[in-house]
C-alpha positions as CSV (number, residue, x, y, z in Angstrom):
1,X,-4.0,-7.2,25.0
2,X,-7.1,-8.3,22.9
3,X,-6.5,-8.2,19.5
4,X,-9.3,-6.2,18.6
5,X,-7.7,-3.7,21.0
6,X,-4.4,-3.5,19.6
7,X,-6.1,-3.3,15.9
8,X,-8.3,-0.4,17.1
9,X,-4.7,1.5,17.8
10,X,-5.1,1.9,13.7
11,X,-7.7,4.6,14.0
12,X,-6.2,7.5,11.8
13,X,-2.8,6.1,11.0
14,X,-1.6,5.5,7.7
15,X,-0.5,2.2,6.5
16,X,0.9,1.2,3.5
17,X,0.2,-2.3,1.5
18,X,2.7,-3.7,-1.0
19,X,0.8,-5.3,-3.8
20,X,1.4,-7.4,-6.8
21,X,-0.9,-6.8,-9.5
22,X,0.6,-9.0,-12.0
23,X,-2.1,-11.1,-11.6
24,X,-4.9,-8.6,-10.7
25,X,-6.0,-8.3,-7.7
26,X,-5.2,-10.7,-5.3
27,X,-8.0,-11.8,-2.6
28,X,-5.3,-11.3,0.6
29,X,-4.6,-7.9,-0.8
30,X,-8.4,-7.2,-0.4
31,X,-8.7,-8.9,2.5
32,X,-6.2,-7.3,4.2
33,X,-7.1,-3.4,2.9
34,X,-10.3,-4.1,4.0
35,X,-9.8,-5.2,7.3
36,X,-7.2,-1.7,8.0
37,X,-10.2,0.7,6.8
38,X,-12.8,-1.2,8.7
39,X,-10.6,-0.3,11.7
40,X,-10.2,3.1,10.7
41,X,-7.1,3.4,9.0
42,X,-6.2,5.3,5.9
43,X,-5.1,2.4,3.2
44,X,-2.2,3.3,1.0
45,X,-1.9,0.8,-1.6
46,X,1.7,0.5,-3.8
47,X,2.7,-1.5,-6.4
48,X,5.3,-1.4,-9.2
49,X,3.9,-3.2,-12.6
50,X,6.5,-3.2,-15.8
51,X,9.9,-2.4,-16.3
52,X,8.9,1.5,-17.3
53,X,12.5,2.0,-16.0
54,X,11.7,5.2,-14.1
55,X,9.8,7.0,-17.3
56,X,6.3,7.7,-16.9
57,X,4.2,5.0,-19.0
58,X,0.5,5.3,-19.4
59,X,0.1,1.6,-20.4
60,X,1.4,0.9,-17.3
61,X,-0.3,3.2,-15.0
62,X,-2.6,1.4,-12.3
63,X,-5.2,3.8,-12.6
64,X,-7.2,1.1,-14.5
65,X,-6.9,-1.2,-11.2
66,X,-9.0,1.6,-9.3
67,X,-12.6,-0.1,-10.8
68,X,-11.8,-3.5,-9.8
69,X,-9.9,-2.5,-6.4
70,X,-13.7,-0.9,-5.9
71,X,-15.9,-3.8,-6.9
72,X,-13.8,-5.7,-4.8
73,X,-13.7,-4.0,-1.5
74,X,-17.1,-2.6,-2.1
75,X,-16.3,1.1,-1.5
76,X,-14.4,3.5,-3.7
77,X,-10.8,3.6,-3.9
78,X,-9.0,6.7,-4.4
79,X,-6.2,7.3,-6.8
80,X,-3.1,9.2,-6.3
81,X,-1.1,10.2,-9.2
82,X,2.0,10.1,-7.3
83,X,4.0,7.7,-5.5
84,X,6.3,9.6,-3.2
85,X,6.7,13.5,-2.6
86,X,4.4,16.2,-2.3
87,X,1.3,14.8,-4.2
88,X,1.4,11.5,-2.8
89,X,1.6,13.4,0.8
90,X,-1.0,15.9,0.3
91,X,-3.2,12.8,-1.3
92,X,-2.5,10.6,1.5
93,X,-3.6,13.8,4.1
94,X,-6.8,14.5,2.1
95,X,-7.5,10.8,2.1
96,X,-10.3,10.0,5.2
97,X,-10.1,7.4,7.8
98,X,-11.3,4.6,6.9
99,X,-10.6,4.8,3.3
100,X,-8.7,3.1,0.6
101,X,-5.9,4.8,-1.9
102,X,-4.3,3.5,-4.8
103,X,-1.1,5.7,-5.4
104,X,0.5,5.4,-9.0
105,X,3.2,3.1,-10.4
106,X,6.0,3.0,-7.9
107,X,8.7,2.0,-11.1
108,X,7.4,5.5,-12.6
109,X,10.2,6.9,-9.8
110,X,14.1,6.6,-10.7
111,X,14.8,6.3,-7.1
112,X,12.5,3.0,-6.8
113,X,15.4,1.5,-8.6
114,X,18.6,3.4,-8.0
115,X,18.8,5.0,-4.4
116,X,16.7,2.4,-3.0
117,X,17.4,3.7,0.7
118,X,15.9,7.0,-0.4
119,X,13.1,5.7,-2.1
120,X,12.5,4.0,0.9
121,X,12.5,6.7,3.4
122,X,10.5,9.3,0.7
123,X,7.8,6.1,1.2
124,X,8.3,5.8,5.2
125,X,7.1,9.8,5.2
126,X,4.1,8.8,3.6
127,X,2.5,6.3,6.8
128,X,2.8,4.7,9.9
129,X,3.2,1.4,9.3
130,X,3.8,-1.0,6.4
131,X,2.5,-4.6,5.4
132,X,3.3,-6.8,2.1
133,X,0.6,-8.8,1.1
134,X,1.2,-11.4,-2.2
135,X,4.7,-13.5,-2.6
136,X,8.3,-11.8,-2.7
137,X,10.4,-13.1,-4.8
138,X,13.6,-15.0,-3.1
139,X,15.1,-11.2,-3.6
140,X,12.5,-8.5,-3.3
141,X,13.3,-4.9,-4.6
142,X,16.1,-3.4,-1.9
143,X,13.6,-0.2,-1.2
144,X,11.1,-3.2,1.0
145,X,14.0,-4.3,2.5
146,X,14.8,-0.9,3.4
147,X,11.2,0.3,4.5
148,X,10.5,-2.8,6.8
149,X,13.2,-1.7,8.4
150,X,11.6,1.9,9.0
151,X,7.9,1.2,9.1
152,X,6.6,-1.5,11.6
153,X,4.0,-3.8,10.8
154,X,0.4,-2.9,12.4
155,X,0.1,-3.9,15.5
156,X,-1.3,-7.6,15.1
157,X,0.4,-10.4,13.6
158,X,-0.2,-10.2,9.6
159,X,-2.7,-13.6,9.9
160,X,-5.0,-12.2,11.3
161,X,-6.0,-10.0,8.9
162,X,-7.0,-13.3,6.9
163,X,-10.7,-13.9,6.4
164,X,-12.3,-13.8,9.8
165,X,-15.0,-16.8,10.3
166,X,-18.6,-14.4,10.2
């Protein structure tokens, strides 16, 4: 199969993208969100960003990554005040193919941190597949352990969502 094919298999699905924003936004995180809606899919970006240790924190909500998410990609990005449950699901449905999401704080939730298997599966209701772009550390939070394990990858090898020669 082509690869082009198998990528336009992402028409209308969902997939989540594990970011880092510890150091803004990283060009493979645009790279790659750009090349899922291009194909049609409905990008769901999550991140974790302090030690808010499951309390709400508005210093370290990424609402204020929505502007430069935009600039980058060069269309808007949505945000989602939720990270898991019924707002982040009704978001996510709402949310167009072909368009870009940026769903709140994921270490706002206790679960993110405590019941990471549930965290995890709350997050595998949310999509249809699942990518990491940035570094892990040498022991990444259990919950993307847990949610690789539920949510393939999109159906091409991650590399070639790197920048394509024009």
């Amino acid at each position: 199969m082509r690869p082009d094919a198998a990528i336009g298999s992402l028409a209308g699905k969902t997939v989540l993208v594990r970011a880092d924003f510890s150091k803004g936004a990283a060009p493979d995180l645009i790279e790659t969100a750009d090349r899922l809606a291009r194909e049609g899919a409905k990008v769901a970006i999550i991140a974790g960003l302090g030690r808010p240790m499951g309390e709400f924190n508005p210093t370290l909500s990424l609402r204020p990554f929505v502007t430069p998410l935009s600039r980058a990609l060069g269309r808007s990005v949505h945000f989602i005040v939720e990270c898991v449950g019924v707002g982040a699901e009704a978001g996510l449905a709402a949310l167009p193919a072909g368009e870009v999401a940026l769903l709140e704080n994921l270490r706002f939730h206790n679960d993110a941190r405590r019941a990471t298997r549930t965290f995890a599966i709350r997050l595998s209701a949310l999509a249809d597949h699942f990518v990491v772009t940035g570094s892990l550390s040498s022991q990444p939070a259990l919950w993307i352990t847990e949610l690789r394990a539920l949510l393939p990858e999109p159906p091409v090898p991650i590399h070639q969502f790197e920048r394509e020669a024009s």
